[in-house]
N, C-alpha and C positions, 0 to 999 in steps of 0.2 A: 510566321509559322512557329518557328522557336520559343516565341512568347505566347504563344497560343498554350504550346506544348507544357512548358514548364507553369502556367497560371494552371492547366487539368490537374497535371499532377500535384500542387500545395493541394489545391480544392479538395483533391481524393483522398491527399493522406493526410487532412487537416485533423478528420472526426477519429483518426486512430491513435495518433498524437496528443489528443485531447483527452481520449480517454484513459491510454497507457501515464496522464500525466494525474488523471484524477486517481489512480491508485497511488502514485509518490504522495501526493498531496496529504492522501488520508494517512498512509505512514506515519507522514510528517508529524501530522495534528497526534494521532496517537504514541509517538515519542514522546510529543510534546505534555499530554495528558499522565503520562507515567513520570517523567520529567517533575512534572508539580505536584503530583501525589506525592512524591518519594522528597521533596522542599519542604510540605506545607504539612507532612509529619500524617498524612492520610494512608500513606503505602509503607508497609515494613520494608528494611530493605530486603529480607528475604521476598517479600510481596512481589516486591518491582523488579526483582531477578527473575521471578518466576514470569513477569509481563514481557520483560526485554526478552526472554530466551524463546518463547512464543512468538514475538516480532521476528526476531533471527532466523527462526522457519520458516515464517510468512516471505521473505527477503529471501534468501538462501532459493526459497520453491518458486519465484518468480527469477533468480538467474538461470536456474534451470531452463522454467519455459521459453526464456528468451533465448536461450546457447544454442539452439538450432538454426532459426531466423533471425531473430533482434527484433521481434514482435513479440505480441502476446493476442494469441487467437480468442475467440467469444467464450470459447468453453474454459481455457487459461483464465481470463479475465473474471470468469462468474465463480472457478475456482476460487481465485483468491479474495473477492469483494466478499463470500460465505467464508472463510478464514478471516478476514479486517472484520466483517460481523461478530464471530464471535469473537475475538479478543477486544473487542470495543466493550461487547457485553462482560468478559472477566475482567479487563479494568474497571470499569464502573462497577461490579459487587465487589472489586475487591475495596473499591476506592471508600465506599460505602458499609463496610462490614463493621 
């Protein structure tokens, strides 16, 4: 019964873990894209300051959402994928200017 109990609950919270991990993820990747603009001489450093302090919000607005529960509900979550949107979109024109 015990391992009945505890196999529901991974199952249930598997797809919110998943998804709470594909917003770190994309972070990630977009640090990492300002990271090599700001190496490869594509991003001023003024550029990359203005990328990173953008991230910083994005980051800062998702402790937020999570300081209540230690979730991020569907509306939090489309929140910030439309915020990693656009800062995807102003690293790339800026990377590209």
């Amino acid at each position: 019964m015990i391992m009945t109990g505890a196999l529901l609950v991974v199952t249930l919270t598997q797809p919110f873990l998943a998804r709470a991990g594909e917003i770190e993820e994309r972070q990630k990747r977009q640090q990492g894209r300002i990271a090599e603009g700001i190496e490869s001489g594509t991003l001023t450093p003024k550029e990359g300051a203005k990328l990173e302090r953008e991230e910083a919000k994005i980051q800062r607005e998702k402790r937020r959402f999570k300081r209540n529960d230690g979730r991020l509900g569907p509306k939090e979550r489309a929140k910030l994928n439309k915020d990693l949107n656009k800062a995807s979109k102003d690293i790339y024109k800026e990377k590209h200017d």
